[in-house]
C-alpha positions as CSV (number, residue, x, y, z in Angstrom):
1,X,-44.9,-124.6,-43.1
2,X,-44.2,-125.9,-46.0
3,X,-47.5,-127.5,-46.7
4,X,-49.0,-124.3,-45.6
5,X,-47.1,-122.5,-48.7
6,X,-48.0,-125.7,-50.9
7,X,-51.8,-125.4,-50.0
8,X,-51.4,-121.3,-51.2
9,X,-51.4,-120.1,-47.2
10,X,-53.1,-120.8,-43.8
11,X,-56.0,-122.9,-43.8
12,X,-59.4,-120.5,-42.4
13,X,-62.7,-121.8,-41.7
14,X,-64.2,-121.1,-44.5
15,X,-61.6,-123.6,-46.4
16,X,-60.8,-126.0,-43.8
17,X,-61.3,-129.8,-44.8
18,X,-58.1,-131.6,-42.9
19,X,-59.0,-130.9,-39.5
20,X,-55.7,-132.0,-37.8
21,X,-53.6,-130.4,-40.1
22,X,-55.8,-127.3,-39.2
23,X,-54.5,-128.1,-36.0
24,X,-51.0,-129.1,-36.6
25,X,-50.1,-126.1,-38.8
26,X,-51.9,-123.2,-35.8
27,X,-49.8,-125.3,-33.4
28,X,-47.0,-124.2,-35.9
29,X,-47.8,-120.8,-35.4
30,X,-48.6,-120.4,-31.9
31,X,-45.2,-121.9,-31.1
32,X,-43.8,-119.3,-33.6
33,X,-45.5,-116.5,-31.6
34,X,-44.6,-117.6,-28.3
35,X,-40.6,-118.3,-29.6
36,X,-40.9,-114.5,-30.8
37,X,-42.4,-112.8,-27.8
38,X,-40.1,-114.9,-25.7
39,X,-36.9,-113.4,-28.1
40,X,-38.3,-110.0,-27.5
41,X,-38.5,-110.4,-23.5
42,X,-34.6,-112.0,-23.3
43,X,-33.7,-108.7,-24.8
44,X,-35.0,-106.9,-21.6
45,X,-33.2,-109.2,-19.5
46,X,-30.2,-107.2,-18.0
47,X,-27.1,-109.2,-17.1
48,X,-27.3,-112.3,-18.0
49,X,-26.2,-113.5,-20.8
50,X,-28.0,-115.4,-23.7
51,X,-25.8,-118.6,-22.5
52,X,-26.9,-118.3,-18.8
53,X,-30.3,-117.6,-19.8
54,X,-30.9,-120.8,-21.5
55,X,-28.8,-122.7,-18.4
56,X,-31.6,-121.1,-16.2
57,X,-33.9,-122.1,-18.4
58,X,-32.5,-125.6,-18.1
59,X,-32.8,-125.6,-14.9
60,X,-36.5,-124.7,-14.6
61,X,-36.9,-127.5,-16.8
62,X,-35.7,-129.9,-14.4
63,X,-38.0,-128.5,-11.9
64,X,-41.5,-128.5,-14.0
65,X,-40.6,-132.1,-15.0
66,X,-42.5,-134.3,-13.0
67,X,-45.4,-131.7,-13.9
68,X,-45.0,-132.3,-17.2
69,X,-44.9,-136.1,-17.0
70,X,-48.1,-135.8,-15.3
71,X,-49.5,-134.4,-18.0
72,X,-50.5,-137.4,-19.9
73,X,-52.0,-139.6,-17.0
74,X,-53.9,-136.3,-15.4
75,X,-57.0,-134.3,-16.1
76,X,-56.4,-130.9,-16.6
77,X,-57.8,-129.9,-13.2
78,X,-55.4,-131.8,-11.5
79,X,-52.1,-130.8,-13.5
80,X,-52.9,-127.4,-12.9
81,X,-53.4,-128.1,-9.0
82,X,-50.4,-129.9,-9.3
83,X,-48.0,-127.0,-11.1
84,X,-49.9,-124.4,-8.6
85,X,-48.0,-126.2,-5.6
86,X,-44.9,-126.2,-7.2
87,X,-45.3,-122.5,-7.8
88,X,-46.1,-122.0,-4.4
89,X,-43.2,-124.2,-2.9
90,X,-40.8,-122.3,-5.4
91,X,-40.5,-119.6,-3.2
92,X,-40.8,-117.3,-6.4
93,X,-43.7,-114.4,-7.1
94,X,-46.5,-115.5,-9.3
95,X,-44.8,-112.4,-11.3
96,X,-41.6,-113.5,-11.7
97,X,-42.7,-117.5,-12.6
98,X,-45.0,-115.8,-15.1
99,X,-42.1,-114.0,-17.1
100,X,-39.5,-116.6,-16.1
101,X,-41.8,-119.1,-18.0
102,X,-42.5,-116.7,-21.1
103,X,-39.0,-116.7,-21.7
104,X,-38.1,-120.2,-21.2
105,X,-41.2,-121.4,-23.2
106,X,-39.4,-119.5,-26.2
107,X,-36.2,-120.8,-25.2
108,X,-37.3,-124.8,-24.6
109,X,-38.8,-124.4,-28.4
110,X,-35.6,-123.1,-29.9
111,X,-33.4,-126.0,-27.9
112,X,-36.3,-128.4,-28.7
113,X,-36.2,-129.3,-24.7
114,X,-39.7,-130.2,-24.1
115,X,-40.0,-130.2,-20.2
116,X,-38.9,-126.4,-20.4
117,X,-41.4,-125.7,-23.3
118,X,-44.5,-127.8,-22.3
119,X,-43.8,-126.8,-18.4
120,X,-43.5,-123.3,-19.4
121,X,-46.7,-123.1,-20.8
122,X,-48.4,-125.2,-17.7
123,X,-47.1,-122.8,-15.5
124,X,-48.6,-119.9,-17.4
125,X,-51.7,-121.7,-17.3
126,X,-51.4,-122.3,-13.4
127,X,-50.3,-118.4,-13.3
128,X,-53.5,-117.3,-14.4
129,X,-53.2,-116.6,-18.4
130,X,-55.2,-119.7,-19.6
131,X,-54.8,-119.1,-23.4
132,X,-51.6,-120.8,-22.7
133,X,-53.4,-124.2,-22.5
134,X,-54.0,-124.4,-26.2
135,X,-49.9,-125.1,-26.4
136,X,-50.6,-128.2,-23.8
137,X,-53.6,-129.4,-25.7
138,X,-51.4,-129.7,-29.2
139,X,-48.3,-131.5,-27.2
140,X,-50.8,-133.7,-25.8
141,X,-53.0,-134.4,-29.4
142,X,-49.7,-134.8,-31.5
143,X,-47.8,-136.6,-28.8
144,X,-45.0,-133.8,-29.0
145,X,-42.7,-133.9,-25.7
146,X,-45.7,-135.7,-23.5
147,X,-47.1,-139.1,-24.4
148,X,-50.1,-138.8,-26.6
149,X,-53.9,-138.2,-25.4
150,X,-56.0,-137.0,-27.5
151,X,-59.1,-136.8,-25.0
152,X,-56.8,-135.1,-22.5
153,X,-55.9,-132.5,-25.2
154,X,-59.4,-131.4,-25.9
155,X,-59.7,-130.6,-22.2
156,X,-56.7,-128.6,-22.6
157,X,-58.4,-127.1,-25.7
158,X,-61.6,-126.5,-24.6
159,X,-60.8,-124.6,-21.3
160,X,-58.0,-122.4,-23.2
161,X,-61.1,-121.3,-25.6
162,X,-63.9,-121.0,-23.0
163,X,-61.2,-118.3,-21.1
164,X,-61.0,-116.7,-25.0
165,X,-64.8,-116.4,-25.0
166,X,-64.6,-114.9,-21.6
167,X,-62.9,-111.9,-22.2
168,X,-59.1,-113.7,-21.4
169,X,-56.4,-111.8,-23.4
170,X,-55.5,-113.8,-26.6
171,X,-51.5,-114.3,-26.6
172,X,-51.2,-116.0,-30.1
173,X,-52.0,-114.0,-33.1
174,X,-54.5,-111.6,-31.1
175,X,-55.4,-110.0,-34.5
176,X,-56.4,-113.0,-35.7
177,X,-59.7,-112.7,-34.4
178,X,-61.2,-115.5,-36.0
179,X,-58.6,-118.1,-35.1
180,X,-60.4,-119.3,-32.0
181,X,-63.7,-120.2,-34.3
182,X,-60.9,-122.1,-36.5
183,X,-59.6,-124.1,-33.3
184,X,-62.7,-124.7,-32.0
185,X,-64.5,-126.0,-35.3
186,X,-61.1,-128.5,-36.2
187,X,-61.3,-129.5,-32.4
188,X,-64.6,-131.1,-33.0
189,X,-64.1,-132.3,-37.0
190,X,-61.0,-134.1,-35.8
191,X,-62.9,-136.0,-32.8
């Protein structure tokens, strides 16, 4: 962020020219959205406490591991096949694993716990709201919480885009409507 300031605000398309720090600094932001929205959904949460929320959140963690460790020796396909069995086997409704993970993805970012935040957002994907990929692509591209794989990230990319461009629901800066030609444009430059 504070390059972002430094550089006089967010890099666009019309003034990109360092591709991964095009991506580094959305991956900033998207992470900022999702901690927000997550904040906002803990407030709904009747009682349980911030402290039990985040030992829940541990916990689901623990579970999505494996998932997560996955991540970096898996194509995309297969993680998501993968996390869809562990959703089924949970026991839980896709409902409740959908706003369990919203809330933990926000909470593994603020207690910089990686298997809840990266295994958040795979489960989202696995749920059904694939914009959530773009968060696996930039652990996988920046090695953040998985072991790096750039190739595997642009799959991760790619498909979170494609859903965009399908009419999926944006859940990162929807008003930013030309964000996804931003992605999209540093995701090939930084090949």
């Amino acid at each position: 962020m504070l390059q972002t300031s430094t550089n006089g605000g967010y890099t666009t398309l019309s003034n990109m020219s360092d591709p991964d720090f095009a991506l580094s600094e959305q991956f900033c932001l998207a992470r900022s959205y999702a901690m927000a929205r997550g904040e906002d959904l803990m407030q709904d949460i009747q009682g349980l406490t911030p402290d039990q929320v985040s030992a829940q959140c541990d916990s689901f963690g623990e579970m999505v591991a494996a998932q997560v460790d996955a991540l970096s020796i898996s194509a995309k396909t297969e993680a998501e096949t993968q996390m869809r069995k562990l959703a089924l086997d949970s026991g839980l409704s896709p409902q409740d694993l959908a706003a369990t993970s919203k809330v933990c993805l926000a909470v593994g970012y603020r207690e910089d716990n990686m298997d809840t935040a990266v295994g958040s957002a795979l489960m989202l994907v696995a749920m059904g709201e694939p914009a959530y990929g773009e968060l696996v692509g930039h652990h996988l591209r920046e090695g953040f919480g998985v072991q790096e794989r750039r190739d595997l990230a642009m799959q991760w990319y790619d498909a979170s885009l494609s859903a965009l461009d399908a009419g999926s629901q944006a859940v990162f800066l929807p008003s930013q409507t030309d964000r996804p030609q931003l992605l999209r444009a540093a995701m090939v430059q930084s090949q």
